[in-house]
DRENPA-3360 file (N, C-alpha, C; in nm, 2 decimals, always signed):
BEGIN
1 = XXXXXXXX = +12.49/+9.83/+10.92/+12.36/+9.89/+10.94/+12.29/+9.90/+10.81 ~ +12.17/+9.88/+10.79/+12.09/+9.89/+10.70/+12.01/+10.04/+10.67 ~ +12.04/+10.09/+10.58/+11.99/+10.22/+10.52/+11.86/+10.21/+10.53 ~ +11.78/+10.32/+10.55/+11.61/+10.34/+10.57/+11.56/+10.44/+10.44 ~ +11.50/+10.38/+10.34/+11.45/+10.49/+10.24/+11.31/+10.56/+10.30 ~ +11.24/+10.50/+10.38/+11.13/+10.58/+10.43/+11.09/+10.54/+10.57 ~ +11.15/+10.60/+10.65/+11.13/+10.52/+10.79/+10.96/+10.45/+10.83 ~ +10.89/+10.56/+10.77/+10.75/+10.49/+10.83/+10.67/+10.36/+10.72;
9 = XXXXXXXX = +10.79/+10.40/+10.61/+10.72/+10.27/+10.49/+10.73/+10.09/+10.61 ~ +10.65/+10.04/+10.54/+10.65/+9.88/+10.57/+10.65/+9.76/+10.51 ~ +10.78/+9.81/+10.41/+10.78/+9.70/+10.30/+10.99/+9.67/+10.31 ~ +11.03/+9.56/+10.31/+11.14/+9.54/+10.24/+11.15/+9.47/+10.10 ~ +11.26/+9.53/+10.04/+11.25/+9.51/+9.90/+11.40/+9.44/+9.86 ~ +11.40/+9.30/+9.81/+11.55/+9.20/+9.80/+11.55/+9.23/+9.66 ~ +11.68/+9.24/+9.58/+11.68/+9.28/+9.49/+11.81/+9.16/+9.43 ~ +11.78/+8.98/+9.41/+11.85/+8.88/+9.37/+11.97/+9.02/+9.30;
17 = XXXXXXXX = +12.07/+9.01/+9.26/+12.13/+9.06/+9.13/+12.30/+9.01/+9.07 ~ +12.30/+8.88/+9.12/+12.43/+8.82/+9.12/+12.44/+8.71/+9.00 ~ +12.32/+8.69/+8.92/+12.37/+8.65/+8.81/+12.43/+8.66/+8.72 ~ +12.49/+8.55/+8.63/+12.60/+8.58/+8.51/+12.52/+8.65/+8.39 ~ +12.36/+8.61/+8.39/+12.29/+8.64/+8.22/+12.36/+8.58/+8.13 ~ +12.38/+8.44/+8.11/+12.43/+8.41/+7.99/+12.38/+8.42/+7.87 ~ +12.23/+8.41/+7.90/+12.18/+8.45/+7.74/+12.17/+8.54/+7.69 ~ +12.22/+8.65/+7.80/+12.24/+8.78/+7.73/+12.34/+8.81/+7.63;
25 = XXXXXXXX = +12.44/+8.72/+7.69/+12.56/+8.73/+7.57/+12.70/+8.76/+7.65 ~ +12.79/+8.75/+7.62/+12.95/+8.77/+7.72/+12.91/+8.90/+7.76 ~ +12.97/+8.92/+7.90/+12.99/+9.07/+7.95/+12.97/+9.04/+8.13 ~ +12.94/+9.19/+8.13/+12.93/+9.16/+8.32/+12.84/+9.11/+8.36 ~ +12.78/+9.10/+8.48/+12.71/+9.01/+8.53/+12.60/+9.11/+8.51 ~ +12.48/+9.04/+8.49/+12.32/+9.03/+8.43/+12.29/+9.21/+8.44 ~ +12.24/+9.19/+8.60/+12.24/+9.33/+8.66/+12.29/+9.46/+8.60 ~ +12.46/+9.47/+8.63/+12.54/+9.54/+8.58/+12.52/+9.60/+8.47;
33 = XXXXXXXX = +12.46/+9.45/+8.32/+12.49/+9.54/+8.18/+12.42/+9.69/+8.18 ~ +12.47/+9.77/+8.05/+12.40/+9.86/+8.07/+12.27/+9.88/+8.00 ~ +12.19/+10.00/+8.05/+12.02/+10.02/+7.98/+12.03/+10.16/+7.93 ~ +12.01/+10.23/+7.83/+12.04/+10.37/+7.83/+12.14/+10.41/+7.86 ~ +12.26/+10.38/+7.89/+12.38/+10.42/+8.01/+12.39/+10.42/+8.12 ~ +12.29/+10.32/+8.18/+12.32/+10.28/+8.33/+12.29/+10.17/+8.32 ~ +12.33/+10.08/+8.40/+12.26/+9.96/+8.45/+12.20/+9.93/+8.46 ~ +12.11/+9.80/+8.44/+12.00/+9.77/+8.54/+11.95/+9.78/+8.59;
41 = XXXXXXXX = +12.09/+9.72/+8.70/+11.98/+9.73/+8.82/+12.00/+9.91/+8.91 ~ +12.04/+9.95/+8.83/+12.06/+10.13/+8.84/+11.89/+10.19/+8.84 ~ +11.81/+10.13/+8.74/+11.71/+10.11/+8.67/+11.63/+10.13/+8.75 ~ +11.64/+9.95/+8.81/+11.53/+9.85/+8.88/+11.56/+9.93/+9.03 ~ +11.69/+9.98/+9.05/+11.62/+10.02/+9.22/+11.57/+10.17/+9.27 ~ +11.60/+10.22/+9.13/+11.55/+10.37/+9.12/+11.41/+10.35/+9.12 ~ +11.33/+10.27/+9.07/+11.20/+10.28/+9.05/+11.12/+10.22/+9.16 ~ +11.23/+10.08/+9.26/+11.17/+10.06/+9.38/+11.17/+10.16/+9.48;
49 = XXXXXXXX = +11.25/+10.26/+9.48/+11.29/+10.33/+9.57/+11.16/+10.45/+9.55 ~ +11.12/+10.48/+9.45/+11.03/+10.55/+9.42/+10.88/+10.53/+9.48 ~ +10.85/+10.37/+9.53/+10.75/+10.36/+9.53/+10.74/+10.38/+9.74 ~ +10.62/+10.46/+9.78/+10.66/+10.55/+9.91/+10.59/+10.43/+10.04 ~ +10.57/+10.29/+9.98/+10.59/+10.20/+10.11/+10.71/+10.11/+10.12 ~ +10.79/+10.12/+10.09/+10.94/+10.10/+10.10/+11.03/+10.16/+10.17 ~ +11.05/+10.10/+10.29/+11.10/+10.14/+10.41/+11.28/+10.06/+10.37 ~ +11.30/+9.96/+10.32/+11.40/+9.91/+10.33/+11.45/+9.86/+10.14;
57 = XXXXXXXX = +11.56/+9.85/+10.06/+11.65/+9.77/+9.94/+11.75/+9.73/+10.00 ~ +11.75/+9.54/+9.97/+11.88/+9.44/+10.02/+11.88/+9.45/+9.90 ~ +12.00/+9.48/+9.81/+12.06/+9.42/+9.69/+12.17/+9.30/+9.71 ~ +12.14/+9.18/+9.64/+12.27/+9.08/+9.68/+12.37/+9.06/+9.54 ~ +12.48/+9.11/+9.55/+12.55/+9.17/+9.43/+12.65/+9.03/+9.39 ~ +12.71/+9.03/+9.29/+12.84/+8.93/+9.31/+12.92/+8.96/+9.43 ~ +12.99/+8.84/+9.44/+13.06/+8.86/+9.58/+13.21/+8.92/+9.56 ~ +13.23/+8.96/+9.41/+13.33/+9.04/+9.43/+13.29/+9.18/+9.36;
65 = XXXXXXXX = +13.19/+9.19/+9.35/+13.20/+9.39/+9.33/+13.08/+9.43/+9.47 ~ +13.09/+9.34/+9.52/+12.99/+9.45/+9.66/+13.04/+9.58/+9.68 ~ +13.13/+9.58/+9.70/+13.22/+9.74/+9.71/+13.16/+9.82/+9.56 ~ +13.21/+9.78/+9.45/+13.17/+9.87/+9.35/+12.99/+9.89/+9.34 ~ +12.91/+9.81/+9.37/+12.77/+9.78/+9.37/+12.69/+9.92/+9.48 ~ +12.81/+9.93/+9.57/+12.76/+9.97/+9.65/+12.74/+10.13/+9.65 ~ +12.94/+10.13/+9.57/+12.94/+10.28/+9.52/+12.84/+10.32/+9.43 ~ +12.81/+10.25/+9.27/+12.70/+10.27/+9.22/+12.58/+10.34/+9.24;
73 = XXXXXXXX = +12.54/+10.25/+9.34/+12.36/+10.23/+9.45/+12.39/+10.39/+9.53 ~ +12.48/+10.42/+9.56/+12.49/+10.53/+9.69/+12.41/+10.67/+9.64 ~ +12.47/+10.71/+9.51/+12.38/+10.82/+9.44/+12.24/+10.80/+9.42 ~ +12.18/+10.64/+9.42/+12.01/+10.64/+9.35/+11.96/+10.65/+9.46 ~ +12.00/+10.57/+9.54/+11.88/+10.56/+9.74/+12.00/+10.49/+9.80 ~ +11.91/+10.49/+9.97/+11.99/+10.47/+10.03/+11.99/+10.28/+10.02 ~ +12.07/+10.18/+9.99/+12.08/+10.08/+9.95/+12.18/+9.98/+10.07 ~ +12.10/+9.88/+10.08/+12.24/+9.76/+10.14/+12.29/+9.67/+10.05;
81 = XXXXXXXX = +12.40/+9.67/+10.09/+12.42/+9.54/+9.92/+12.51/+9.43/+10.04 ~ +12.51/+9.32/+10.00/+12.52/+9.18/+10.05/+12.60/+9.07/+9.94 ~ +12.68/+9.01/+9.99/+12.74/+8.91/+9.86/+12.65/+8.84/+9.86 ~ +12.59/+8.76/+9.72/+12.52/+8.69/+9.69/+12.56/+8.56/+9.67 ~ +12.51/+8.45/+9.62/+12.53/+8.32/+9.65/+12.54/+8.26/+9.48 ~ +12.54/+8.14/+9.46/+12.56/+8.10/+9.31/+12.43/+8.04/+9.24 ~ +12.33/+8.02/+9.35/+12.19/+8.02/+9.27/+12.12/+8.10/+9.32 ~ +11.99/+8.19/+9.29/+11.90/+8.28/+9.26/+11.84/+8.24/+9.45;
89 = XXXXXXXX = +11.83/+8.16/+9.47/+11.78/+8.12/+9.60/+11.89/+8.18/+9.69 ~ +11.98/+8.12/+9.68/+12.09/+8.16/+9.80/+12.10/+8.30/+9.79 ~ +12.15/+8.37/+9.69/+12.09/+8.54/+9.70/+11.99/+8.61/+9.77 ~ +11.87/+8.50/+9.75/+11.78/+8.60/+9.79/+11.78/+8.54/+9.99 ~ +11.79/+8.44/+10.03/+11.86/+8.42/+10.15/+11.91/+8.50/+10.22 ~ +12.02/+8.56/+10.15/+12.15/+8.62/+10.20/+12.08/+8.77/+10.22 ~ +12.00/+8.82/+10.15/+11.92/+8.98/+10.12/+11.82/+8.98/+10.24 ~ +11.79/+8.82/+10.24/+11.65/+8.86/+10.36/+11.70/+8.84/+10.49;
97 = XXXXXXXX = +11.83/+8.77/+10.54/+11.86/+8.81/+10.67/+11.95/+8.95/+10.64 ~ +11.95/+8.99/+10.58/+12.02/+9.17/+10.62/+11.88/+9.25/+10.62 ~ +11.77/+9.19/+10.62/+11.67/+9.33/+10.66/+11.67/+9.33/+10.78 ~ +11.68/+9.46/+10.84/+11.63/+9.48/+10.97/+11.48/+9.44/+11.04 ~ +11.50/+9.47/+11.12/+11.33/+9.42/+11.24/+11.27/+9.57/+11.19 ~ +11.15/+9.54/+11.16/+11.05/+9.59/+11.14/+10.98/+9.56/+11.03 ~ +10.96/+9.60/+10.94/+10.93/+9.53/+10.78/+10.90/+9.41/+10.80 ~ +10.74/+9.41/+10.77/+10.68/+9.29/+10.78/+10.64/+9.22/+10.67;
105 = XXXXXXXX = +10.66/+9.30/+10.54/+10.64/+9.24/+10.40/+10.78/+9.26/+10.33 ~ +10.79/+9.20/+10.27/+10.93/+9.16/+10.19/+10.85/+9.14/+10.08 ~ +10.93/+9.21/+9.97/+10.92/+9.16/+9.81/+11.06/+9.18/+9.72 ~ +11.03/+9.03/+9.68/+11.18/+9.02/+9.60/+11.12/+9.07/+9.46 ~ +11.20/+9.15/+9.40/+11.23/+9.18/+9.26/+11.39/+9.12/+9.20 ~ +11.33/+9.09/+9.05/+11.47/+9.08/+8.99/+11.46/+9.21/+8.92 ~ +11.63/+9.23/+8.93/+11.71/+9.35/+8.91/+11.69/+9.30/+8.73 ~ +11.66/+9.21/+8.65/+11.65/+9.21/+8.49/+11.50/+9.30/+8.49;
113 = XXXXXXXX = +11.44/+9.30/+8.58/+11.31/+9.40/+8.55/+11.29/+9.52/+8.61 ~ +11.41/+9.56/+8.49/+11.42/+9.72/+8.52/+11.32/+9.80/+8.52 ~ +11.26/+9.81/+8.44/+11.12/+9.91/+8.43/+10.98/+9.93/+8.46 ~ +11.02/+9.79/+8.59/+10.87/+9.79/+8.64/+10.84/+9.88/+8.73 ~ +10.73/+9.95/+8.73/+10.65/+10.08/+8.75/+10.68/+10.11/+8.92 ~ +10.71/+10.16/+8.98/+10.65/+10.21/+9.14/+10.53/+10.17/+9.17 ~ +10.47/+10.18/+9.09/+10.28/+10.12/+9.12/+10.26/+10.01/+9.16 ~ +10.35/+9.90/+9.04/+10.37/+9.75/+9.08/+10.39/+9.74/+9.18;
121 = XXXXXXXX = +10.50/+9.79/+9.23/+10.57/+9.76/+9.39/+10.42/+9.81/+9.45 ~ +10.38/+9.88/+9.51/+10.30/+9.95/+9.59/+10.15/+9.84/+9.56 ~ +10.12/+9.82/+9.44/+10.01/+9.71/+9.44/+10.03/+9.58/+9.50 ~ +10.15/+9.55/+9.49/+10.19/+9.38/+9.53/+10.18/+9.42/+9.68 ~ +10.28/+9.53/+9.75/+10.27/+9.52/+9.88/+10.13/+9.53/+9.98 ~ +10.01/+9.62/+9.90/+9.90/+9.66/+9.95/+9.83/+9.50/+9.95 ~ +9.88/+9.44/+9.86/+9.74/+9.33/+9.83/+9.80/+9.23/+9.96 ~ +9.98/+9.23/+10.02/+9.99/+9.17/+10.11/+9.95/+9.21/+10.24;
129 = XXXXXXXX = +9.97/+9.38/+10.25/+9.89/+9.42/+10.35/+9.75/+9.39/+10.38 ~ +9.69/+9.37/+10.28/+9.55/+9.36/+10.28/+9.51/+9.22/+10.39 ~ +9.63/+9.09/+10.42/+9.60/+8.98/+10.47/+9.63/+8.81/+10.39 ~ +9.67/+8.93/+10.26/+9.74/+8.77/+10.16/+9.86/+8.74/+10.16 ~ +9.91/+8.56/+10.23/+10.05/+8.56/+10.28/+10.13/+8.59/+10.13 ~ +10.12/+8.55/+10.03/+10.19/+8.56/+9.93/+10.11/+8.59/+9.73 ~ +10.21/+8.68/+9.71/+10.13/+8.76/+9.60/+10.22/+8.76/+9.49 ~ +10.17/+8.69/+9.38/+10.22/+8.75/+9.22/+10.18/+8.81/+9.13;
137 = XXXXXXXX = +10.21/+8.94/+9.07/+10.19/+9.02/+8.98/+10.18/+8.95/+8.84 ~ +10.08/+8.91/+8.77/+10.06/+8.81/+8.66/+10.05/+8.89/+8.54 ~ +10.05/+8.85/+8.42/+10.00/+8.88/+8.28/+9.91/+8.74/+8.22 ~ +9.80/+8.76/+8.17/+9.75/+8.68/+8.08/+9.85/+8.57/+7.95 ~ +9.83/+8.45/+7.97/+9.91/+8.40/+7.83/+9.85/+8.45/+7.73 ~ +9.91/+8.51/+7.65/+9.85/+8.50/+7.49/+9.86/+8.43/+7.36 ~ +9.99/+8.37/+7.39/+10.01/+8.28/+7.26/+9.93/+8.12/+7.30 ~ +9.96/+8.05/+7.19/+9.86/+7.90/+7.21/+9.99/+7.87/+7.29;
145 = XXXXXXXX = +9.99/+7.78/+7.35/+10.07/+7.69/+7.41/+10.05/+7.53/+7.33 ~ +10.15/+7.51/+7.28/+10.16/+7.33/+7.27/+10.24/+7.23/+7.32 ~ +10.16/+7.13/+7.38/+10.26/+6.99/+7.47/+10.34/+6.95/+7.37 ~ +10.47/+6.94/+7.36/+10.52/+6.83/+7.29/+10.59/+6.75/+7.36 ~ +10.61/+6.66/+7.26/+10.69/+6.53/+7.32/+10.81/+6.51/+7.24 ~ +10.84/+6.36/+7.23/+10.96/+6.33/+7.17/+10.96/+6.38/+7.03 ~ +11.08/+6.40/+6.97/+11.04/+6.43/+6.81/+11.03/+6.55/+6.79 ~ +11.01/+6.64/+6.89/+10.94/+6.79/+6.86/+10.76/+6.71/+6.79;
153 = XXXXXXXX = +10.73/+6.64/+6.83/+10.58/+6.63/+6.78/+10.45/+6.66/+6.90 ~ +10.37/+6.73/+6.84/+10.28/+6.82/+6.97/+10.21/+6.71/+6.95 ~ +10.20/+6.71/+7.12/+10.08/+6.60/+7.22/+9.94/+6.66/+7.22 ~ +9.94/+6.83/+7.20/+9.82/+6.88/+7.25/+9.85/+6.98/+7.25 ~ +9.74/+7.09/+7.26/+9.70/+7.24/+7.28/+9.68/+7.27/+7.45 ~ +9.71/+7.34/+7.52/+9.71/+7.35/+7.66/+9.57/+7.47/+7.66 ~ +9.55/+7.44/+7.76/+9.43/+7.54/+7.78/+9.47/+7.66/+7.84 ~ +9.47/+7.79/+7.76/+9.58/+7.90/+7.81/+9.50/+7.99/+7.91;
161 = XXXXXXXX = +9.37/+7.96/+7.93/+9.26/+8.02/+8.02/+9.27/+8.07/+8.15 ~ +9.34/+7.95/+8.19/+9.36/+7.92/+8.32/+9.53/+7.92/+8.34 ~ +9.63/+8.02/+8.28/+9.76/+7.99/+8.25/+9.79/+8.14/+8.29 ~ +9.88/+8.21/+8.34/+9.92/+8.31/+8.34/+10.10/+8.35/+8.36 ~ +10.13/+8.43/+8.33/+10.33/+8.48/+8.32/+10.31/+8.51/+8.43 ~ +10.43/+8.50/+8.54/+10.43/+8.59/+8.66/+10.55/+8.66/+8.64 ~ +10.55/+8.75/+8.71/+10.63/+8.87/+8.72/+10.69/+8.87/+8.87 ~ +10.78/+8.97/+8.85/+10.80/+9.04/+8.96/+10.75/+9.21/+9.01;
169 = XXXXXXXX = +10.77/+9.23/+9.11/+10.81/+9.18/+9.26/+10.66/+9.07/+9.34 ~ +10.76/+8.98/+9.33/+10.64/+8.87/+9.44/+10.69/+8.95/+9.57 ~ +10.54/+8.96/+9.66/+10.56/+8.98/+9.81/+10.50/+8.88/+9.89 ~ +10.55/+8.89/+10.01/+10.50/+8.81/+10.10/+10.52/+8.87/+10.21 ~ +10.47/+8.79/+10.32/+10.46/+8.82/+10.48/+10.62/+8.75/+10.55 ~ +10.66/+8.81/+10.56/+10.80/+8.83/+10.58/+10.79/+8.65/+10.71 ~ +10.71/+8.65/+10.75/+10.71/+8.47/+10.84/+10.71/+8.37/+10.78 ~ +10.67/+8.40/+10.62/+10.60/+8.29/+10.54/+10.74/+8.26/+10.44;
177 = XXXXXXXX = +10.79/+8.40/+10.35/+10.93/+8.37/+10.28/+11.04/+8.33/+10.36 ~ +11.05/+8.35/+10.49/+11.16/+8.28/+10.60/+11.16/+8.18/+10.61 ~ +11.04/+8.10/+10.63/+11.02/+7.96/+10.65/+11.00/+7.93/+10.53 ~ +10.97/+7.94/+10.38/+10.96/+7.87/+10.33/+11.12/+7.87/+10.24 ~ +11.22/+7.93/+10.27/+11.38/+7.93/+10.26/+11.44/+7.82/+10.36 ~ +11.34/+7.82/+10.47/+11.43/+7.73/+10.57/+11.41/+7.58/+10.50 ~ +11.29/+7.58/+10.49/+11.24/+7.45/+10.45/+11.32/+7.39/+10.23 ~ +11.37/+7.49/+10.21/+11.41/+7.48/+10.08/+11.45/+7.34/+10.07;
185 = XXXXXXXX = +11.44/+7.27/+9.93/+11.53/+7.16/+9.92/+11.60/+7.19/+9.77 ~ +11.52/+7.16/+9.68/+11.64/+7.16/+9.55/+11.58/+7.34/+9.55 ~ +11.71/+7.37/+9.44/+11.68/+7.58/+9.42/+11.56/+7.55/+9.35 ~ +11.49/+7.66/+9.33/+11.39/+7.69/+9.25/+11.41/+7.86/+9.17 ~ +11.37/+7.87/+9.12/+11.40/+8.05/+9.02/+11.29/+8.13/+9.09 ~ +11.18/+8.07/+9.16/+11.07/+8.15/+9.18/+11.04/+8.10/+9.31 ~ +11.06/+8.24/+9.40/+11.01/+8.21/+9.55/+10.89/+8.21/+9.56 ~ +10.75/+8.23/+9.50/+10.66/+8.20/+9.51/+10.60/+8.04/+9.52;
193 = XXXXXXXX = +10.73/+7.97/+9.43/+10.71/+7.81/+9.39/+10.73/+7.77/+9.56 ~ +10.83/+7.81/+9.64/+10.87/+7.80/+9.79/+10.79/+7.80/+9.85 ~ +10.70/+7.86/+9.83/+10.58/+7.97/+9.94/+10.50/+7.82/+9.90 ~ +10.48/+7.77/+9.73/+10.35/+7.68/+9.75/+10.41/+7.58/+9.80 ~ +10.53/+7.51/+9.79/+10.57/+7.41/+9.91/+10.50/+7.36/+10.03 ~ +10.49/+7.48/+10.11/+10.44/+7.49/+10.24/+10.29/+7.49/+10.26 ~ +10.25/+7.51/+10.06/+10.06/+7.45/+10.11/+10.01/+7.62/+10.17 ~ +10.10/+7.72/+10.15/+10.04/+7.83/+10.13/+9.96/+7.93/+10.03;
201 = XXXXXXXX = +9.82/+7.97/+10.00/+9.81/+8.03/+9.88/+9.86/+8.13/+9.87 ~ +9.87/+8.09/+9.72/+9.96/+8.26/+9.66/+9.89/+8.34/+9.58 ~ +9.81/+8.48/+9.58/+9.74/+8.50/+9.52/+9.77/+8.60/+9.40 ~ +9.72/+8.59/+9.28/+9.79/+8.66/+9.19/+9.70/+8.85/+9.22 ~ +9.77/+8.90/+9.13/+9.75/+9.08/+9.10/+9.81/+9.11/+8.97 ~ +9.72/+9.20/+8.93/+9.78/+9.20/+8.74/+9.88/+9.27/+8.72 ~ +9.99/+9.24/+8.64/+10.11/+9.24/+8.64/+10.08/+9.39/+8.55 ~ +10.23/+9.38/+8.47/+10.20/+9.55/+8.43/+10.31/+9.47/+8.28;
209 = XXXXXXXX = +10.30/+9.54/+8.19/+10.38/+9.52/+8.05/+10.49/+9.58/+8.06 ~ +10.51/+9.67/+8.11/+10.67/+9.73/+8.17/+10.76/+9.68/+8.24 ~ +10.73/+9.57/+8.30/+10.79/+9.45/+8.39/+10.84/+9.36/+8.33 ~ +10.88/+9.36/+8.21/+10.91/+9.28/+8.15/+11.03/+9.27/+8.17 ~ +11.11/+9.10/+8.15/+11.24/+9.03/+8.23/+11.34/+9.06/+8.14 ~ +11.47/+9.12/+8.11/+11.56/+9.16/+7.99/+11.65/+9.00/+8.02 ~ +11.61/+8.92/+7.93/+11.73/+8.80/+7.94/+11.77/+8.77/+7.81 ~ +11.73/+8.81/+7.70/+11.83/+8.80/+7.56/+11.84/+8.97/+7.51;
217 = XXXXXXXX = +11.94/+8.94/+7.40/+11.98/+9.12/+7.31/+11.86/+9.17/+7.30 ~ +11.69/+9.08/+7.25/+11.58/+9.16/+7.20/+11.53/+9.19/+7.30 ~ +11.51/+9.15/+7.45/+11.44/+9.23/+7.52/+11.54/+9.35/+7.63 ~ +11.67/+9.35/+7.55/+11.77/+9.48/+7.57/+11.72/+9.60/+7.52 ~ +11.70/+9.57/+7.38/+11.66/+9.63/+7.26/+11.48/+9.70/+7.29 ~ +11.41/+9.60/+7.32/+11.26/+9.65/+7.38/+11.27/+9.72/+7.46 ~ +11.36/+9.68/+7.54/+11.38/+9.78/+7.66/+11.41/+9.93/+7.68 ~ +11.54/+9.92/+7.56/+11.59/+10.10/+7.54/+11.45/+10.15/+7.43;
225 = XXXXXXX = +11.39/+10.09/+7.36/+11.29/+10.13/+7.32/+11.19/+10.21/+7.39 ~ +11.13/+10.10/+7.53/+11.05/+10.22/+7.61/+11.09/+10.36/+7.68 ~ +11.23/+10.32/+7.72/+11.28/+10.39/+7.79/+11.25/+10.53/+7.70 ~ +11.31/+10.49/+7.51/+11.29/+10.63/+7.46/+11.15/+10.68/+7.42 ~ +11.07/+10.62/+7.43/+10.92/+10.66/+7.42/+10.84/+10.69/+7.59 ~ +10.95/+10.66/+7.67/+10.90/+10.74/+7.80/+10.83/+10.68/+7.92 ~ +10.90/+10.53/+7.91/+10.86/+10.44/+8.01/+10.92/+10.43/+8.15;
% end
């Protein structure tokens, strides 16, 4: 049975978290490392659990500490955890058939973006409530972008105007991320890329600077930084 963090909320919330993080460096799987003295995704689901249209958290954990994942999760909210799969896709698969019937929007978060706000969650799901099948929380590019080619020699300046970072939590209308999983063919890292498969628009929402993805030691490091100035 699936735990209910707010019965009348109407959001489920997949929480991928079965990666290795190699660029983080040797250690436990991605999730797991620690942030301040907890983990991750200790972090990332305290803060989903906080936001008050969240009716449902699938976490899909490695497939051999679901048991420890689970003990972990039991003190922050009420959580389901699920074995996860060996690419980012098949995890998040495995999370969205353990939601229960009711939850009509689903938003997958990665558990490396521990510190994204309660707000985020609650803006991505409102903007799907609002009637938009699928939604990404963005940031502006700011650096130049350059094409290169062979050689490391640049082809060109990209026009960053029209360019944006996406974040998580992407949401969607829970008919639209089903089918566009059934229809999968090679993995992709970004269920949003799935959703445009199917020729559905995805409409962006401004992301937040707190949301930021921890995949090397410096954005470990940025990370315990906010946390001590009160992020």
């Amino acid at each position: 049975m699936t735990a209910q963090l707010n019965p009348r909320g109407d959001v489920a919330v997949l929480v991928p978290a079965a990666g290795a993080g190699v660029r983080l460096g040797p250690g436990a799987p991605k999730a797991l490392r620690p942030l301040a003295g907890e983990p991750l995704l200790v972090h990332a689901v305290r803060r989903i659990a906080a936001a008050p249209s969240v009716h449902t958290i699938v976490v899909a954990a490695p497939a051999a500490d679901v048991g420890a994942v689970r003990q972990l999760l039991a003190p922050v909210a009420p959580v389901a955890v699920v074995a996860g799969g060996a690419e980012r896709q098949a995890s998040v698969a495995a999370a969205l058939a353990a939601v229960p019937a009711g939850p009509e929007i689903v938003l997958v978060h990665d558990a490396a973006r521990a510190l994204t706000p309660p707000e985020l969650v609650e803006s991505v799901a409102e903007a799907v409530r609002a009637g938009h099948d699928a939604v990404v929380p963005v940031l502006p590019v700011v650096d130049t972008i350059k094409e290169v080619g062979a050689g490391e020699v640049v082809l060109g300046t990209v026009d960053r105007s029209a360019l944006r970072a996406v974040q998580t939590p992407q949401g969607f209308r829970r008919s639209v991320l089903a089918a566009a999983h059934e229809a999968a063919g090679d993995p992709l890292t970004d269920d949003a890329g799935l959703v445009e498969k199917l020729g559905v628009p995805v409409v962006c929402v401004p992301g937040s600077e707190y949301a930021l993805k921890v995949t090397r030691p410096f954005d470990l490091a940025l990370a315990e930084h906010l946390l001590a100035i009160g992020a």
